[in-house]
N, C-alpha and C positions, 0 to 999 in steps of 0.2 A: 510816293507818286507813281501811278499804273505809265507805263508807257503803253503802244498802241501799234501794229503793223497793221498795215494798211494794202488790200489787194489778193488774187491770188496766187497761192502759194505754189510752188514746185517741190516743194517738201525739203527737210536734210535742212542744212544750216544755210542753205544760200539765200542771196537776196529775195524780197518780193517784190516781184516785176509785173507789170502790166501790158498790156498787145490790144492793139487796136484789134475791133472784129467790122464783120461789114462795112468797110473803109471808114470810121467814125475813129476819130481822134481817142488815145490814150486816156483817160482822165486822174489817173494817179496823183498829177501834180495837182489839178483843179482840186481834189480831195483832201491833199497835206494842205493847202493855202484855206479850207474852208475849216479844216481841225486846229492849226495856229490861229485863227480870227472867232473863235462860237465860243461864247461866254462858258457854255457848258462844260467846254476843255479845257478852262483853264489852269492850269497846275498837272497835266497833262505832258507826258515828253513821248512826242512821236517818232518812229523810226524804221529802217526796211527790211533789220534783220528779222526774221520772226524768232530765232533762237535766245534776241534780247527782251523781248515782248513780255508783258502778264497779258494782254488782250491781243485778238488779231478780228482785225473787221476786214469783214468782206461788201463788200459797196457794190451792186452791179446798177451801173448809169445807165437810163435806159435812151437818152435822147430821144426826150421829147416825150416818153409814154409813161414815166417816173422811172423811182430808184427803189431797188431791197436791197438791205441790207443783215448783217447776221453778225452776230461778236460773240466772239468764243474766249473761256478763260486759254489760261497755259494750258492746262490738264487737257485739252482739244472740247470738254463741254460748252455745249450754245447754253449763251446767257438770257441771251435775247434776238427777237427778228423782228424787221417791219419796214414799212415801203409808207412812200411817199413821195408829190410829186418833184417837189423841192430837191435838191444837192444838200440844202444849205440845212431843211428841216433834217433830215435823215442821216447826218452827221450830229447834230444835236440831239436827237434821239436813242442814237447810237450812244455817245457822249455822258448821254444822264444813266443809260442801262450800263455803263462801264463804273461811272460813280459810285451808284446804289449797290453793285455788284462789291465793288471795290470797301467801301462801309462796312457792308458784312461781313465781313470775311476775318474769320478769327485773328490777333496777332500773330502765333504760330505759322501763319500762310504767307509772313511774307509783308505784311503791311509796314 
């Protein structure tokens, strides 16, 4: 099962934390409650260490003008990127590119 950090990072083993910018709400948590509910993450264990992570997605909400997104394995290589206007699509996007990543990936890796 891939777990999943969520946000941007500070690096080092500390949490992933989130900061509102141009006074617009945090959406960290809108983000864990849309990764718990999308079909596509099911089997899925999300969490904020990135030190505990096999994947960390980076999600930037755009309120109101979409969202990109980017998912990187452990290793720090991008798996995958893509935008869209939705929260809800671009977590399920996210979600299938963690999967399919996940799949291939020899036994030796960790599976």
């Amino acid at each position: 099962m891939p777990s999943a950090a969520v946000g941007p990072s500070s690096g080092g083993g500390e949490q992933v934390l989130d900061s509102a910018r141009e006074g617009r709400e945090p959406q960290v948590a809108k983000i864990y409650q849309e990764l718990q509910h999308a079909k596509s993450c099911e089997g899925f264990a999300e969490n904020i260490v990135k030190d505990k992570a096999d994947y960390f997605l980076l999600l930037q909400h755009g309120g109101g003008r979409g969202n990109r997104w980017a998912v990187s394995a452990k290793d720090g290589n991008v798996i995958a990127t893509g935008q869209s206007f939705k929260l809800g699509t671009s977590v399920n996007d996210a979600c299938a590119a963690i999967a399919k990543d996940w799949q291939q990936r020899p036994p030796s890796m960790g599976k």
